[in-house]
C-alpha angles and dihedrals in degrees: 000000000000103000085252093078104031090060094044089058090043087056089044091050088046095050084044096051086049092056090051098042089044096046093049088057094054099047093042082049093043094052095045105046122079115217134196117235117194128202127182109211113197116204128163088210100071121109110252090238084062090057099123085009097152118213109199110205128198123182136173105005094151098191091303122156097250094099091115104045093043084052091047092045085057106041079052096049099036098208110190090225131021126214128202109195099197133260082093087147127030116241090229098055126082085198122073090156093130086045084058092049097050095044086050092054106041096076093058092058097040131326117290137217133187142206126182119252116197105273079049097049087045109045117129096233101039106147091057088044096057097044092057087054103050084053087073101069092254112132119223108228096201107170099321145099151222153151136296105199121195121172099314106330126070137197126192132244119205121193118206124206111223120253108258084235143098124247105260092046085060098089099057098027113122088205100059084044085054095051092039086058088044092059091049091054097049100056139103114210090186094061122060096258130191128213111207100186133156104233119055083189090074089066080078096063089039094103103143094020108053109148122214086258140025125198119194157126131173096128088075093220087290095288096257109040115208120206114257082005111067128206119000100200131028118212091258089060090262109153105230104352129206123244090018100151141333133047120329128200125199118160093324099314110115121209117197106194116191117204096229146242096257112136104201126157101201093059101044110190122220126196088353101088109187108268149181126231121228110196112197108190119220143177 
């Protein structure tokens, strides 16, 4: 091999290597950095007094290690209300002590509200789970509403449980037909109202009870996120899946999905860092 061609495949292999090498610090950095998304959501419904109200949302932490940089994201942001949209544990770990130091944590900054996801909702030891959170000062928001007050005007916040199914069981459960009526019961199309909910994917069954504003996660981003394609794979094993993460519009009801906080090696994300979602209300 004349030393022409031996030099131009050492430079290859050592482009190549670069790529690699490259390519391995930006997803370790992008799967161990929390970031801060912002969305503006614009209603003429809101109460004037509403008007730069910031809604923090967390979903899907499942116990990771990321307590300290999630509690430092939100000093820093100062949200009026904070929002925990379940899949605060994961089902497979006894331990669910980082969970306990970010919850602790959370109504010190703004008041905080819960609703299960479905490791939560599932977790073999639940009552006691759910004991130790409510400790904290977090309030659990279980089917029910009420109202966020803020100088004369008010607005109103539903939790929603989530359904006891799997994903693909959504579509013909009885139970998630039942929750889906009861929201529409509940609320009160003359007041700004906001949804908290678990699975994004369930946007896609609210139909006569859409609220002014929906706040979820569950799909994960779809794990490895493509340009102009969006997630490949949801956290139920769905390929591109719908509602994965952004802003979402369905007959003027808006949907803001996070991708989550979860650190889990085997679901690298690409392209799709753990983040927390900061909601600025507008008129």
């Amino acid at each position: 091999m004349n030393k022409t061609k031996k030099s131009r495949r050492l430079l290859i292999v050592f482009v190549a290597a670069l790529i690699v090498a490259g390519a391995g610090v930006y997803i370790f950095i992008d799967n161990t950095t929390v970031c801060l998304t912002p969305y503006t959501v614009y209603s003429t419904k809101l109460p004037d007094e509403f008007a730069g109200y910031k809604i923090a949302l967390i979903s899907d932490f499942h116990n990771s290690y990321f307590y300290d940089q999630i509690i430092s994201r939100l000093k820093q942001a100062s949200p009026d209300l904070i929002l925990l949209a379940g899949d605060m544990v994961h089902i497979n770990h006894d331990n669910y002590d980082n969970t306990m130091a970010l919850l602790s944590a959370l109504p010190s900054i703004a008041p905080t509200y819960m609703v299960y996801g479905n490791h939560d909702a599932w977790y073999p030891d639940n009552k006691t789970l759910q004991r130790e959170i409510e400790k904290t000062g977090v309030v659990w928001l279980v089917n029910r509403q009420l109202p966020i007050e803020r100088g004369n005007s008010k607005i109103y916040l539903y939790g929603m449980n989530d359904p006891f199914v799997k994903d693909h069981e959504i579509a013909s459960s009885k139970a998630v037909a039942d929750m889906l009526e009861t929201l529409k019961t509940a609320r009160d199309p003359g007041t700004f109202s906001v949804l908290l909910m678990h699975r994004a994917n369930l946007f896609a069954y609210m139909n006569d009870n859409l609220y002014d504003l929906v706040l979820a996660g569950h799909i994960h981003g779809g794990l490895v996120r493509l340009p102009f394609i969006g997630g490949l794979l949801s956290s139920e094993l769905v390929w591109f899946p719908n509602y994965d993460k952004g802003i979402y519009t369905k007959k003027g009801s808006k949907m803001v999905v996070t991708v989550g906080c979860d650190y889990d090696l085997s679901r690298i994300r690409v392209f799709n860092g753990p983040e927390v979602v900061l909601v600025t209300l507008q008129k």
